[in-house]
Every structure is written in C-alpha cells, then in structure tokens.
N, C-alpha and C positions, 0 to 999 in steps of 0.2 A: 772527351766530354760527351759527344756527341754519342759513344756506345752504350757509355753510363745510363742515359736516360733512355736509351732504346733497351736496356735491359730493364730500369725501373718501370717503362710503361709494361713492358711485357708481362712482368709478376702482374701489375694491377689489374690487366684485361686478364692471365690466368685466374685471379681471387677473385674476377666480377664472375667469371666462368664456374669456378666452383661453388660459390652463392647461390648462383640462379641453378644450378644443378641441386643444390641441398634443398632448397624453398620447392622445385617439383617435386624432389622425394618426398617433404613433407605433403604436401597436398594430395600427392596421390596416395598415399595412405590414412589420410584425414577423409578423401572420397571414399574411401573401402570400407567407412564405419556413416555410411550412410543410414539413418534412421529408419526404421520399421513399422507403422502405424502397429500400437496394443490399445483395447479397451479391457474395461476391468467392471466389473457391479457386485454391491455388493450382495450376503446373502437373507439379510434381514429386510418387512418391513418397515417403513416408518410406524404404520401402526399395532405392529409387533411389542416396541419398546414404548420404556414411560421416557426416556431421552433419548438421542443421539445425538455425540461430540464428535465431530470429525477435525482433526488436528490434522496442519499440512507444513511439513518442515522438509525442504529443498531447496539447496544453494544453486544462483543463476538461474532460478525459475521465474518464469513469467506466470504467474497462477488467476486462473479466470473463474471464478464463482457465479455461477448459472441458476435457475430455476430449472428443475427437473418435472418432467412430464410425467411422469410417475412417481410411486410412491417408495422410489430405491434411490440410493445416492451411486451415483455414476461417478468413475472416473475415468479421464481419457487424456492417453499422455502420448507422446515419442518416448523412444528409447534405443540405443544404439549400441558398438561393444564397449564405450565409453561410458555410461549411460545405465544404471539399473535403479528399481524402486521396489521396495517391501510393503506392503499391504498387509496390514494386519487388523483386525476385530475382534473387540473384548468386551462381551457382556458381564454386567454383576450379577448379583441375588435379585436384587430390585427392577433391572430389567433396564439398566440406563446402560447403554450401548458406547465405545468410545472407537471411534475409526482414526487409524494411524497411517498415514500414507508419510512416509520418509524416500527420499532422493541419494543416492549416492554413485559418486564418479569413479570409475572404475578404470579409465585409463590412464595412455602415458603420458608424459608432458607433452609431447610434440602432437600430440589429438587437441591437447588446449588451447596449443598456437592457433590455431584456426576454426574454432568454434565458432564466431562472428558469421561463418560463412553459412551455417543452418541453425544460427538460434534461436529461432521462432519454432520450428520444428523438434528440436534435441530437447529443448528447454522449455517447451511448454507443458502444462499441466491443467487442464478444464475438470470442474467439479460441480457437478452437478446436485443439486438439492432439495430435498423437498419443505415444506414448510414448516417453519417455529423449530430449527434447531438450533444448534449451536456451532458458530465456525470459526476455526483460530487460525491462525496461517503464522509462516514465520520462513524466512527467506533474506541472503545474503544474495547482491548484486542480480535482482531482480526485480517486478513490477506487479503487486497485489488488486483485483478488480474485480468489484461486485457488482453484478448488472442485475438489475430487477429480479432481486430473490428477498424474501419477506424473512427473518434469522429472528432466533429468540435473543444470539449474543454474536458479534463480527469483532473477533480481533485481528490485528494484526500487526507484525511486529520486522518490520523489514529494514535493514542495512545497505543502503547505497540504489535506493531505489525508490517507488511511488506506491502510495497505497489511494485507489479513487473508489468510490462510494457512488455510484448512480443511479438513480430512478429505485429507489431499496428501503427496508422498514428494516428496523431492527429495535427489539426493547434497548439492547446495552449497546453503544459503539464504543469501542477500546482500540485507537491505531497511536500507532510510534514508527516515525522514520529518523533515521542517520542519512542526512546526503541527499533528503529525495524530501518532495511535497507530500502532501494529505489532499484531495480534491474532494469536495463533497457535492451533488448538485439533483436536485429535484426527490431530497429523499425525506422519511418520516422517521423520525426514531423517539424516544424515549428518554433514555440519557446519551451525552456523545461527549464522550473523553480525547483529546489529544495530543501529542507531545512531538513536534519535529525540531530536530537539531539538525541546522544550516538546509532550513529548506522552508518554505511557505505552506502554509495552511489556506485553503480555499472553502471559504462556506457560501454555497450557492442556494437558496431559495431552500434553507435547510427547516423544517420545523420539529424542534424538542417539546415535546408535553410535559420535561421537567427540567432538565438542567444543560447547560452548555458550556464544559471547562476545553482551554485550546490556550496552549502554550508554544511559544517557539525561540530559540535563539539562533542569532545570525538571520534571519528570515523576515516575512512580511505575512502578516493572518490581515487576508480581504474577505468581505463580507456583502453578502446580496440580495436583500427581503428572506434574512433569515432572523428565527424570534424563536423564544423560549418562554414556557409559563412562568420557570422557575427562573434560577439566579444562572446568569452568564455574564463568567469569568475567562478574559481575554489578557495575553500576557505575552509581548515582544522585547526577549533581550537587546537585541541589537537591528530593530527595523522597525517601519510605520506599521499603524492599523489603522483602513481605512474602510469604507462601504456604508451601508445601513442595514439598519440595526429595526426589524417592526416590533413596536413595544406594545402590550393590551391597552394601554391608557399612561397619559400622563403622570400621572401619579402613581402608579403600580409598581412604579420600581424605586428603589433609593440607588442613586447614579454616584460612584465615588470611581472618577480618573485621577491618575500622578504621570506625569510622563518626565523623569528625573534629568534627561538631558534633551529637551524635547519641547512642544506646547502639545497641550491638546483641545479641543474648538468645542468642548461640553463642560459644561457647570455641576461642578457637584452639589446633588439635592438630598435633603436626610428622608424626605417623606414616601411612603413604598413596604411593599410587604416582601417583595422580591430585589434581588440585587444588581447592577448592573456595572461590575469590578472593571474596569479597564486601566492597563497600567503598560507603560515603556521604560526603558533602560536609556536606551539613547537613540529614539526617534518619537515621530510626531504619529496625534492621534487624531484624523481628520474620521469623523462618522456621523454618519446623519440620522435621526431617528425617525421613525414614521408609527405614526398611532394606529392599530388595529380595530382595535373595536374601545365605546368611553369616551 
C-alpha cells in the first residue's frame, strides 16, 4: 500500500512539474511579443474636407477619443506580433472624407493566454480629433471614452464593455452596450440616444437642447440634474430608475409613468408641450424633479 501512494504522489509532483514548465514556456514567449510604441496621422486637413467620419472597429480595445491640438486626426496605438491594424482613407467627389482604423489579431492561442499581462499597452487605441466631426467606434471586450472633444455625431457600439461620455458636446449621441454601463457626466449634446442590455445607464449633469431616449434591460438608468428641452423617454426592463430629473417649469411637460411590477413616486399629468415617458418592467421608479427656470 504504502509503495502504491509513493508512486501516485510521484506522478502528481512529476504533472505539477511539467505544468509549471508549460506555463514558463508560455510566458516567455508571450514576453517576446512585447509591444512597440507606432503613431500614425493622417494626410488630410480638417479644413481640407466638407466631412470627416472616422470609424474605429477593434476587438479587446480599449479606445480613448481625444481632442486634437491640430487640425489632423491622430491615431496612436500599441502593436506587437500578435497585434496589427489597417488604416485606411477614402475621400468622395464631395469631399467628405471616411477614416477606417480596423484592429486584427494575428497571433497564436498561447499569445492570448496572457494578454491580461499588457493590455493597456497591446490593446489600447487613442484618437485624436479635431472639431465637429463625426466618430463611430465599435469594439468587442473592451472600454469606449470620450474626454472633452466637441463631435458633430459619437457613436458607439461595444460588446462586453463601457462606453463613458465626459465633459464632451456632441449634436447626436448614439451608444449600445451588451454586458457594460453607458456613463455620461458634465456633457452638452443635442439628442442622446441609448440602449444597454444587463448594464446601467448613468446620466450625470447631462443637458439635451432636444430629446433624451435611454433604455436598458436587466440594469438601473440613474439620473443627476440632468434635463432636456424636448421629450425624455426613460425605460428599465428589469431595474429601478432613480435620481432627478430638472424640468423648464411645471407645466412644460406632460409626465406619463407605469411601472408594471413596481410603484413609482410621480403623478401622471396631461398638461405640457413636452414629454416626460417613464416606464418599468419590474422595478421602482423613485425621481425627483427640480424646476429650472417658470
């Protein structure tokens, strides 16, 4: 008996043996694809064209949308031999410009085992911008971020990941997340569309000069001294909505809430030129309203 287990410990310390031998091999060839700083610019003005679209579609990227100090759009990325990205620019007749920055992974599995280990570096993407164009993003298992750049349109369309909105103007906001929040906070826009599934919507001190739609299921949409001229429509399949709401006046809006499996703490009133849609599935709708100006 006593051989028996002196021969089964042995296999098991040999297979802890060759484990930790397999997991160095991989690392040290994960370190061999160490990342290489590339910057890129492009070769047009802004004031060259009557548009520029620059579209950014990269899985696992973390993509940062900038304000550019010039009048070129900058990109600046990592890249490793796991790791490459196409750049391409397409002007029309008309003179509306569309910038295509695409991401593609080029290695072998055992490089993905341990990405974790520099993915802020491998996986990051900075895009720098000049003002009133248009910016679309689109990204698997990564994290979308617009810091104080003024966009004629910001979309974004990310899978497993967050898209946040900060201190930023834009005419049109268009963001959809799977798996991740929407953050918005000290910004201006125009209209602001949004859709998270199983993830929270955050509107922070947001203000719309027309309309506010933000939908989410499984999630929670809070709200914080944000207000809209127009009609804002708020919609939780399966979570509360809570926060305040600044409204122009009393009467400016016609307020219709349902909350189906839920209460919710506001009165629905018919009088109002504007709308203020609030409706749940199966949570509560606790929000306070605060009069702006009236």
């Amino acid at each position: 008996m006593f051989k028996f287990l002196k021969v089964i410990f042995g296999i098991i310390i040999f297979l802890i043996i060759i484990a930790i031998a397999f997991v160095v091999t991989l690392v040290v060839i994960n370190w061999n694809n160490k990342p290489k700083k590339k910057e890129m610019t492009t070769t047009n003005k802004i004031s060259d064209l009557t548009s520029l679209t620059v579209n950014v579609d990269v899985k696992d990227a973390y993509v940062t949308v900038k304000k550019s100090s010039t009048d070129y759009v900058n990109v600046k990325y990592y890249a490793c031999k796991t790791r490459t990205f196409d750049i391409n620019e397409e002007v029309d007749t008309f003179g509306n410009s569309t910038l295509t920055i695409k991401g593609y992974q080029t290695g072998k599995w055992y490089n993905r085992i341990f990405f974790t280990l520099n993915t802020t570096k491998v996986y990051g993407v900075t895009i720098e911008v000049p003002d009133d164009v248009n910016v679309s993003v689109k990204t698997d298992n990564g994290n979308v971020r617009f810091e104080e750049v003024y966009l004629s349109y910001a979309f974004a369309d990310v899978n497993n990941g967050a898209v946040l909105f900060k201190k930023s103007n834009a005419s049109v906001c268009s963001f959809s997340t799977v798996n991740g929040n929407v953050e918005v906070d000290s910004s201006n826009v125009a209209t602001f569309y949004s859709r998270s599934k199983k993830g929270r919507i955050v509107l922070e001190n947001l203000v719309a000069l027309m309309t506010i739609d933000a939908a989410t299921d499984n999630g929670k949409i809070i709200l914080s001294n944000s207000y809209a001229t127009g009609n804002i429509t708020l919609h939780s399949g399966k979570g509360t909505i809570k926060g305040t709401i600044r409204l122009l006046s009393d009467a400016y809006y016609k307020i219709t809430t349902k909350a189906v499996n839920g209460k919710s703490n506001l009165e629905n009133t018919t009088t109002g030129v504007a709308e203020l849609n609030v409706t749940t599935d199966n949570g509560d709708i606790e929000l306070k309203l605060n009069k702006v100006l009236g």
